[in-house]
C-alpha positions as CSV (number, residue, x, y, z in Angstrom):
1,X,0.0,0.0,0.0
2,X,2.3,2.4,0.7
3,X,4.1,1.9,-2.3
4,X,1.1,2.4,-4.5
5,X,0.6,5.6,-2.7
6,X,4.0,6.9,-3.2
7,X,3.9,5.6,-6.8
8,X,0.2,7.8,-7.3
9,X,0.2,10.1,-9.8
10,X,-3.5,12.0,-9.6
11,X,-4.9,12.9,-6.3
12,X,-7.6,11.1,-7.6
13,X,-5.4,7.9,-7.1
14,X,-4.2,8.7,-3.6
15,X,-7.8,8.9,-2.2
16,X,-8.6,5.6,-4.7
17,X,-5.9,3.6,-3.0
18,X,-6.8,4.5,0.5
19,X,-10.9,4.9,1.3
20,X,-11.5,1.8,-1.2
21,X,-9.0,-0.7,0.3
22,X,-10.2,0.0,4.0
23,X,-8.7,-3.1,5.2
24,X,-5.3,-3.0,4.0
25,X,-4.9,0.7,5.4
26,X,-2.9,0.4,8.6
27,X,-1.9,3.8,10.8
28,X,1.3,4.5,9.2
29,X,-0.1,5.1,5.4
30,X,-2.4,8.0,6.7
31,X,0.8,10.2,7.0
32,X,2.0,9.2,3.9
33,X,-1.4,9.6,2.2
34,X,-1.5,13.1,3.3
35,X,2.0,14.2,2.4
36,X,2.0,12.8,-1.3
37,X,-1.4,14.8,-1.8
38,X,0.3,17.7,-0.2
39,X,3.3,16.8,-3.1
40,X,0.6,16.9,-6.3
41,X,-1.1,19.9,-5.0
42,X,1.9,21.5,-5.2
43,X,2.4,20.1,-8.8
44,X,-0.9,21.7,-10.1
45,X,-1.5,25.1,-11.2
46,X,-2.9,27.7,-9.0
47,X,-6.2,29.5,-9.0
48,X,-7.0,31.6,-11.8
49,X,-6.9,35.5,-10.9
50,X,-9.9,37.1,-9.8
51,X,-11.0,33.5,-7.9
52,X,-12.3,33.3,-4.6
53,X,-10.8,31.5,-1.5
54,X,-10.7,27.8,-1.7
55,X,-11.6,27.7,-5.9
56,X,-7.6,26.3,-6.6
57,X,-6.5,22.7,-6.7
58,X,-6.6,22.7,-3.0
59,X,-10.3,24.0,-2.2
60,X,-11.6,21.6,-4.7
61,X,-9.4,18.4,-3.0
62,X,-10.9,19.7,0.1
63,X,-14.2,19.4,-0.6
64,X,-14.3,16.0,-2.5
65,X,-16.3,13.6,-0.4
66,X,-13.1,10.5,-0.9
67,X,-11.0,13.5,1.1
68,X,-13.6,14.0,3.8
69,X,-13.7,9.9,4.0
70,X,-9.9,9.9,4.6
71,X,-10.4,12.2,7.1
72,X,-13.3,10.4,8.6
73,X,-10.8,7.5,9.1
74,X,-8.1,9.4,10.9
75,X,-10.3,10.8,13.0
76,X,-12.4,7.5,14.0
77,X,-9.1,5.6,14.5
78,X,-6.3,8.0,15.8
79,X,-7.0,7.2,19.4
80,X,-5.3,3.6,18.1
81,X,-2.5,5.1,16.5
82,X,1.2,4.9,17.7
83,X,2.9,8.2,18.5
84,X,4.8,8.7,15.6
85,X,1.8,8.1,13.3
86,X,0.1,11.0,15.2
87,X,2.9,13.7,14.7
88,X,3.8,12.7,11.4
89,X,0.0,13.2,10.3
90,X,0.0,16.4,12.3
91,X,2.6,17.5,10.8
92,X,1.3,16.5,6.9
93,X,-1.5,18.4,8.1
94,X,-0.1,21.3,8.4
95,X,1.9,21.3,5.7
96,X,-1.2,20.2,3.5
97,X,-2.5,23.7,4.3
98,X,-5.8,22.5,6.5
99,X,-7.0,25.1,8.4
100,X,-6.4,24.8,12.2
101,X,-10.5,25.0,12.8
102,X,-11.4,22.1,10.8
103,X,-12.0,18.8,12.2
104,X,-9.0,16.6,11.8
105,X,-6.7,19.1,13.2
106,X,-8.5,19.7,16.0
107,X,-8.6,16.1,16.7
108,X,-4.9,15.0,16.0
109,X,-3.9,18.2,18.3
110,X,-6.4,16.9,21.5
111,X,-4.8,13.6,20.5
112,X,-0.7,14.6,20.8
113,X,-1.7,17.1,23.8
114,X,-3.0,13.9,25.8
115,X,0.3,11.9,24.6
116,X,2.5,14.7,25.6
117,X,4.3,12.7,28.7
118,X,4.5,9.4,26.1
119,X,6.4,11.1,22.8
120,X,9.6,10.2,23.1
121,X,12.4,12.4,21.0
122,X,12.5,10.1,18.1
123,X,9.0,10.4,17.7
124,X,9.3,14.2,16.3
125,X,12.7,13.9,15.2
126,X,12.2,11.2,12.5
127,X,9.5,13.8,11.4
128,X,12.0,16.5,11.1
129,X,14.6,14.2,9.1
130,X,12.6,12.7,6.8
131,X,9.7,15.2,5.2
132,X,10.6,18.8,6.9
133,X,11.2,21.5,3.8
134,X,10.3,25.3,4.1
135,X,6.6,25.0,3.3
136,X,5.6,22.3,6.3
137,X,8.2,23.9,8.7
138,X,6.5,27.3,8.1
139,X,3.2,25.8,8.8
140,X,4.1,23.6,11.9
141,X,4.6,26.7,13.9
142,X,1.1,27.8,14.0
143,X,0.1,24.4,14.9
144,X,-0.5,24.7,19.0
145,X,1.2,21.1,20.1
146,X,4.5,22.8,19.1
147,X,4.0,25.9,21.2
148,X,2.9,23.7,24.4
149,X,5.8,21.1,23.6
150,X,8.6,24.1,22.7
151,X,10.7,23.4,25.6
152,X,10.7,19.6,25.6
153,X,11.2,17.2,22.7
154,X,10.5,19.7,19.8
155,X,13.7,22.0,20.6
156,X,16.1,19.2,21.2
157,X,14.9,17.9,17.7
158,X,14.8,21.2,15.9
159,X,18.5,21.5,17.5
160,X,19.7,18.4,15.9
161,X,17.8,18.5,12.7
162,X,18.5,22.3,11.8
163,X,22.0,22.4,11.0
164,X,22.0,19.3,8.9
165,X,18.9,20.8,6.8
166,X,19.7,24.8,7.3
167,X,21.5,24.3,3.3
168,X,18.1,24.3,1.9
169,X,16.2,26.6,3.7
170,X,14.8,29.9,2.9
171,X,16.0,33.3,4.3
172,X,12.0,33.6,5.0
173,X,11.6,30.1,6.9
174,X,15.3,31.0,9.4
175,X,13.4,33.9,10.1
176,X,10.6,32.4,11.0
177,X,12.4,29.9,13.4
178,X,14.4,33.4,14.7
179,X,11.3,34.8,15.5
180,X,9.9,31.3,17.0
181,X,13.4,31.4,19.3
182,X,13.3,34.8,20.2
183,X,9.2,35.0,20.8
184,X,9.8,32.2,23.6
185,X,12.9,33.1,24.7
186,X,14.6,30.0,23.6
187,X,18.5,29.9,24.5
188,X,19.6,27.0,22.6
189,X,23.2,27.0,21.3
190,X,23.1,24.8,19.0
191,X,19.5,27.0,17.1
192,X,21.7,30.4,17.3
193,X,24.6,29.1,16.2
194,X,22.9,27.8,13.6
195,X,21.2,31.1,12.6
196,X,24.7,33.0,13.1
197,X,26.3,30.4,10.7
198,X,23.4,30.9,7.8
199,X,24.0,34.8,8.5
200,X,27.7,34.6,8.1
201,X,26.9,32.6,4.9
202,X,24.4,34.5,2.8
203,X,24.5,38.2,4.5
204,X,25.6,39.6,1.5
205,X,22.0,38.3,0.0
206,X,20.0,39.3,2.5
207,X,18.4,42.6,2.8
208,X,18.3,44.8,6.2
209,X,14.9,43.6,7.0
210,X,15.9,40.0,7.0
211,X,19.1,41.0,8.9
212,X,17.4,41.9,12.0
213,X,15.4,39.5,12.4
214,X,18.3,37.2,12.4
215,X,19.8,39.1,14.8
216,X,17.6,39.6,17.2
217,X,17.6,36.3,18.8
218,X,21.1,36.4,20.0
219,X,20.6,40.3,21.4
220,X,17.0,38.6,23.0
221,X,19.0,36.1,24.5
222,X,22.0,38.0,25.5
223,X,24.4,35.2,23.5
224,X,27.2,35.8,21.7
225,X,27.2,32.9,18.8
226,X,30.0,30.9,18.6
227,X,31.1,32.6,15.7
228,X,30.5,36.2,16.4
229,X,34.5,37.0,15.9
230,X,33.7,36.7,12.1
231,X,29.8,37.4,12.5
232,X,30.3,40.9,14.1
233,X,32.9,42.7,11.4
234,X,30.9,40.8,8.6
235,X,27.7,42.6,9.8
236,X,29.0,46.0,10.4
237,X,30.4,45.6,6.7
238,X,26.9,44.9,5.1
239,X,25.2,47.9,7.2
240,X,27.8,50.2,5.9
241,X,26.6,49.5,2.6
242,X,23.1,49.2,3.3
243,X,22.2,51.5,6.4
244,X,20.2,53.9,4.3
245,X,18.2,51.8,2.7
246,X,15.9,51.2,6.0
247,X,16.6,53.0,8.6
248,X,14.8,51.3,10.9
249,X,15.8,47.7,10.1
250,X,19.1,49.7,10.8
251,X,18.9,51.2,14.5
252,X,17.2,47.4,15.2
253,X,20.7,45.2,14.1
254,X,22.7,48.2,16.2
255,X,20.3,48.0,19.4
256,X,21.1,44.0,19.0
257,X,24.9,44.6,19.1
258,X,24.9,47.2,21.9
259,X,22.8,45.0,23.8
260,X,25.7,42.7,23.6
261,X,28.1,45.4,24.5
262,X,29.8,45.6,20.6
263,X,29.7,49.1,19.2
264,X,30.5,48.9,15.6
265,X,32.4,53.1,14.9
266,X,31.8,53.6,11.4
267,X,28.0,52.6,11.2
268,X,27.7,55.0,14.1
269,X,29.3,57.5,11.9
270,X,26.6,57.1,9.6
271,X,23.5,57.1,11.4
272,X,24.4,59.9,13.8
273,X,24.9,61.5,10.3
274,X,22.8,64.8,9.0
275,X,22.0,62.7,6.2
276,X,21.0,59.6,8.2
277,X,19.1,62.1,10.2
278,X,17.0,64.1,7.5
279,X,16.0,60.9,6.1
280,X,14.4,59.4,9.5
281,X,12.9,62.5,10.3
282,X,10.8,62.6,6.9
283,X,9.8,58.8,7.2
284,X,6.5,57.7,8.4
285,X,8.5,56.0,11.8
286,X,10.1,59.1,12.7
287,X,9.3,58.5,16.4
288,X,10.8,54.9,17.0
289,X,13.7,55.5,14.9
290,X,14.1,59.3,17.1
291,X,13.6,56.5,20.2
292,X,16.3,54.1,19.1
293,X,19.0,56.9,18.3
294,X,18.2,58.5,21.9
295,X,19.0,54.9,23.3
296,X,21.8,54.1,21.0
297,X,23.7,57.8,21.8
298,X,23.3,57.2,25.6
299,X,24.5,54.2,25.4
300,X,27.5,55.7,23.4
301,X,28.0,58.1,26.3
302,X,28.0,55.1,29.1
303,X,29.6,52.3,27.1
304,X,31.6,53.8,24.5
305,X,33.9,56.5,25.4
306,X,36.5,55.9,23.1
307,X,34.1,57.1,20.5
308,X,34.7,60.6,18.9
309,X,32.8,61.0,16.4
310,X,29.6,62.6,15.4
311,X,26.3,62.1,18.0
312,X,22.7,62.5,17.7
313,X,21.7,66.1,17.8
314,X,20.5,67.5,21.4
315,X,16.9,68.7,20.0
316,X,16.8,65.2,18.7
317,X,16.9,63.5,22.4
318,X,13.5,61.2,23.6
319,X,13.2,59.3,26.0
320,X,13.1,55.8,25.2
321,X,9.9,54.6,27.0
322,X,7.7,57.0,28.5
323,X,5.9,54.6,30.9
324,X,5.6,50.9,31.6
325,X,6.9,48.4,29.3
326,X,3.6,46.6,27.3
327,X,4.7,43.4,28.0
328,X,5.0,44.4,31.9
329,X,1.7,45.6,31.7
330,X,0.3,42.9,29.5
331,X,1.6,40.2,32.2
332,X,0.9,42.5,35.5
333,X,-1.4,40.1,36.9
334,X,1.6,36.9,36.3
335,X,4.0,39.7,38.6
336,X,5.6,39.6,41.7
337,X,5.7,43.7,41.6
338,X,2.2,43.8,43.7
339,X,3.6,41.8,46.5
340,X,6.7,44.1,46.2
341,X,4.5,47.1,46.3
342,X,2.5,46.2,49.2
343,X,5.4,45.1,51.1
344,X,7.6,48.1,50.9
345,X,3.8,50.6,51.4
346,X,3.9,48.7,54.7
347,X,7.8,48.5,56.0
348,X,8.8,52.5,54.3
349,X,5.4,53.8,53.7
350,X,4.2,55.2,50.7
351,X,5.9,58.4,50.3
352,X,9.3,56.8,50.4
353,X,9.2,55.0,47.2
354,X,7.6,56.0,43.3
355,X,6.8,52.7,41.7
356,X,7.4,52.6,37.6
357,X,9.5,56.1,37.4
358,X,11.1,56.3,34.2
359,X,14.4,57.4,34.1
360,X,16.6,59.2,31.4
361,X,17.7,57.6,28.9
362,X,14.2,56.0,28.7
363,X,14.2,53.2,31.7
364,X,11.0,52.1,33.1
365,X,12.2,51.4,37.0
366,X,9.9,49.4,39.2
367,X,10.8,50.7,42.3
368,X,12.8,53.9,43.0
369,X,14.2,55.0,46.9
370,X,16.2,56.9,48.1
371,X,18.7,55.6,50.7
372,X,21.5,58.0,53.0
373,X,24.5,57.0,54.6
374,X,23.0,55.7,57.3
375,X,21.4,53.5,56.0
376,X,17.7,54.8,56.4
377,X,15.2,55.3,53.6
378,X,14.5,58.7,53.0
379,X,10.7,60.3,52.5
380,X,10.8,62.1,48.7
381,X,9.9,65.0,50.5
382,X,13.5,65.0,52.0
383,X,15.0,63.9,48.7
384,X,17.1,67.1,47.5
385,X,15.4,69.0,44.3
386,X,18.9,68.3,42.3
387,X,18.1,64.8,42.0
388,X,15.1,64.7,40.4
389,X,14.7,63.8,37.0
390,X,14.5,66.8,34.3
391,X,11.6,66.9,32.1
392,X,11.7,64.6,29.3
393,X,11.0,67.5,26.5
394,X,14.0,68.9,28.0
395,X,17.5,68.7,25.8
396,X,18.7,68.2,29.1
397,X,16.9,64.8,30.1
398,X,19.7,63.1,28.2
399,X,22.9,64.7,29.4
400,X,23.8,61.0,30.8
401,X,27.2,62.5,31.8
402,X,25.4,65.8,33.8
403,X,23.5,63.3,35.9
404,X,26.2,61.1,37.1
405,X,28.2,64.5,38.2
406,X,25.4,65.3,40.0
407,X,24.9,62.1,41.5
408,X,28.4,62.1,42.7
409,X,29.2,64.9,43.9
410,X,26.1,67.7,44.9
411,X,24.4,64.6,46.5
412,X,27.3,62.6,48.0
413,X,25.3,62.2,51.1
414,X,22.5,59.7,49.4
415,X,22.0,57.2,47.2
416,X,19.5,55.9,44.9
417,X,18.3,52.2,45.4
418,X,16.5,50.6,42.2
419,X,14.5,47.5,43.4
420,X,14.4,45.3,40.3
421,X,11.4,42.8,40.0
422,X,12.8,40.3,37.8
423,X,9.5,38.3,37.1
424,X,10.0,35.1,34.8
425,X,9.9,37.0,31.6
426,X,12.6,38.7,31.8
427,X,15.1,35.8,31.7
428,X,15.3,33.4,29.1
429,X,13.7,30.2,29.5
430,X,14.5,27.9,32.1
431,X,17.6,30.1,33.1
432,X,18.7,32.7,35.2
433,X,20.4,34.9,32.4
434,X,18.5,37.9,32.2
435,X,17.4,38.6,28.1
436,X,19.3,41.7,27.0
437,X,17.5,44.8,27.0
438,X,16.9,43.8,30.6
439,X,20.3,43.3,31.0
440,X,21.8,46.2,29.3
441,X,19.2,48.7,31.3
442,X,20.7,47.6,34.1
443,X,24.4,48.0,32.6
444,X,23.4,51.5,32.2
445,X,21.2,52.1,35.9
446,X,24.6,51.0,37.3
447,X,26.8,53.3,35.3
448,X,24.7,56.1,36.0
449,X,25.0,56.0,39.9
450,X,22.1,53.9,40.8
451,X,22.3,50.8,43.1
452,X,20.3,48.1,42.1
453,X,18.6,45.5,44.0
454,X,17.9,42.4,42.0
455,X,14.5,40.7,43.2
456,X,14.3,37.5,41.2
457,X,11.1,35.7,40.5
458,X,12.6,32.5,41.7
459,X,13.1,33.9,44.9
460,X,9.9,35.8,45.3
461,X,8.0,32.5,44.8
462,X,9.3,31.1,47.9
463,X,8.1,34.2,50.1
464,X,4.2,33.1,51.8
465,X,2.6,36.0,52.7
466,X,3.2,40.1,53.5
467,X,5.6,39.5,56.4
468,X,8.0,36.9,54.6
469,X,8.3,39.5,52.0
């Protein structure tokens, strides 16, 4: 049977073979059924311009009523299947196009989410080595079994298959599995090398766009790849050539290097340029480009002193974020920053603390106090007018280098004390390595006078009730 599948040329013949011959159908010829009609579909010519959703080849496979019998099948006998039959027809699935609503997806999906604690790794990784190409691995990620299952057998089969199969993949589908990593804050070695190793190969091909997104997996996970003595220069190279071309796609790749402390000179040169400059400040993202820059020149200030040349213009200067970080906000209810909150309202009282004051260059604080000699925790009231933060319209709100002078001298006699609530997404997964713009604002807190007081979510769980905390 399964050669007479394999052998099909029609889909007509494929559905032939398998709703007509019921008995000599076993659970492994499903997957195999539903991949070679995936195979012809792909042979056939598309819809006709000007046709509606579902009028192609695949619509009209779709709705033939030997299709909906071979699905009929799956779904009536899946519960008897073995594991690997499962993922492999999940997997065909997806890469047949169904949609995730219909029937036989939702099925196989209840099906593997039940099996979870049974797949073993071999299960999913003789899926990825014998039928993964860009199309299927493209549509497995919006399949919801691979979310749940990211950090368990999935990964460690992703991490082995990859960089035997990265050769014939597209730009488009190692973004998508940089965006995948990054999104879940994935730090695998062996997928970033992997990434850095495509991105030292083709760079040259790739435009800016496809760059950062590249990139930004190893700034989100604050990991240098392997290979990021070659990587580094080769990238600084390409944006030299390309940095005007998007401007944006730009300031992104050189947020991703600073956030892994490497400042490349000579694309600063250019993007701190009157050129660069006149050509943000015409484009539709003006603001987040204006945003970026601010960040980028403080961080110059802090990070890079060396650096002499050109810097962003003073009338220029934003803050970076103006308030709480979305995701903060988004995942307030998941924080430990309300037990925080009440805690310190009860041991310092409320006017000894501000709760999300954003500091220059942009930093969204969770807790700021103020802290003298002594040791005691000082009412804002008390706190001397010099230290408190200019307004952010101001020019002067980013003269990083005014308010570390002031910090260390006029105010000698007091300290600020940033409590940071470091709530599980803010480290990579299943780690205790903060992801990097968390770790560079703190880089930069530290550098401008500031004392911070880590709060990790790891210990926070442990606290039961107001007084432990």
């Amino acid at each position: 049977m399964k050669r007479l599948i394999e052998r099909s040329r029609s889909v007509g013949e494929v559905l032939r073979w398998v709703t007509q011959n019921p008995g000599k159908v076993s659970a492994s010829h499903y997957p195999i059924a539903l991949h070679k009609l995936g195979q012809l579909l792909q042979q056939q010519p598309g819809p006709p311009a000007g046709a509606g959703v579902g009028r192609g080849p695949a619509g009209q496979v779709l709705e033939q009523p030997e299709f909906h019998a071979l699905c009929q099948a799956i779904v009536s006998g899946c519960a008897k299947f073995d594991n690997f039959s499962i993922v492999n027809c999940l997997y065909a699935a997806a890469a047949l196009g169904l949609p995730g609503e219909s029937l036989l997806v939702r099925v196989l999906e209840d099906e593997s989410r039940s099996r979870l604690g049974r797949f073993n790794q071999k299960d999913v990784s003789m899926v990825f080595s014998s039928e993964a190409n860009n199309k299927a691995l493209e549509a497995i990620f919006s399949s919801q079994l691979f979310y749940e299952n990211r950090q368990e057998r999935f990964i460690r089969s992703m991490a082995e298959w990859l960089p035997r199969k990265v050769e014939n993949l597209t730009p488009y589908t190692m973004a998508l599995i940089a965006k995948y990593v990054a999104r879940h804050r994935l730090r695998e070695p062996r997928l970033l090398d992997t990434i850095a190793n495509f991105l030292l190969k083709r760079g040259e091909q790739l435009d800016s766009k496809v760059i950062q997104k590249l990139v930004f997996p190893f700034s989100r996970m604050n990991y240098r790849p392997s290979n990021h003595g070659e990587l580094f220069p080769k990238l600084e190279a390409i944006l030299e050539q390309k940095a005007g071309s998007s401007p944006l796609a730009t300031v992104n790749i050189l947020m991703s290097m600073f956030q892994l402390s490497h400042f490349p000179q000579t694309v600063l040169h250019q993007v701190f340029s009157p050129a660069f400059i006149t050509n943000v400040m015409s484009s539709p993202y003006a603001l987040i480009v204006r945003r970026y820059l601010s960040l980028l020149d403080a961080a110059v200030e802090l990070e890079f002193r060396e650096y002499s040349g050109p810097r962003l213009d003073p009338r220029y200067r934003v803050l970076m974020f103006e308030h709480a970080l979305t995701a903060d906000e988004a995942n307030r209810k998941y924080s430990y920053k309300g037990l925080v909150a009440e805690a310190l309202r009860q041991l310092v009282g409320e006017e000894c603390y501000r709760q999300d004051e954003v500091l220059p260059p942009g930093y969204c604080t969770d807790f700021l106090l103020w802290i003298n000699r002594s040791g005691t925790v000082l009412p804002l009231s008390r706190v001397p007018v010099a230290s408190k933060a200019p307004p952010a319209t101001s020019p002067a709100a980013m003269s990083l280098r005014s308010s570390v002078l002031a910090l260390t001298s006029d105010l000698q006699d007091f300290a600020p004390v940033v409590l940071s609530v470091n709530d599980k997404w803010h480290y990579c997964q299943n780690s205790d390595i903060l992801v990097g713009s968390r770790a560079m604002r703190d880089r930069h807190l530290r550098l401008l006078g500031y004392c911070l007081v880590q709060l990790p979510y790891t210990e926070l769980e442990k606290v039961s009730g107001i007084e432990e905390a």
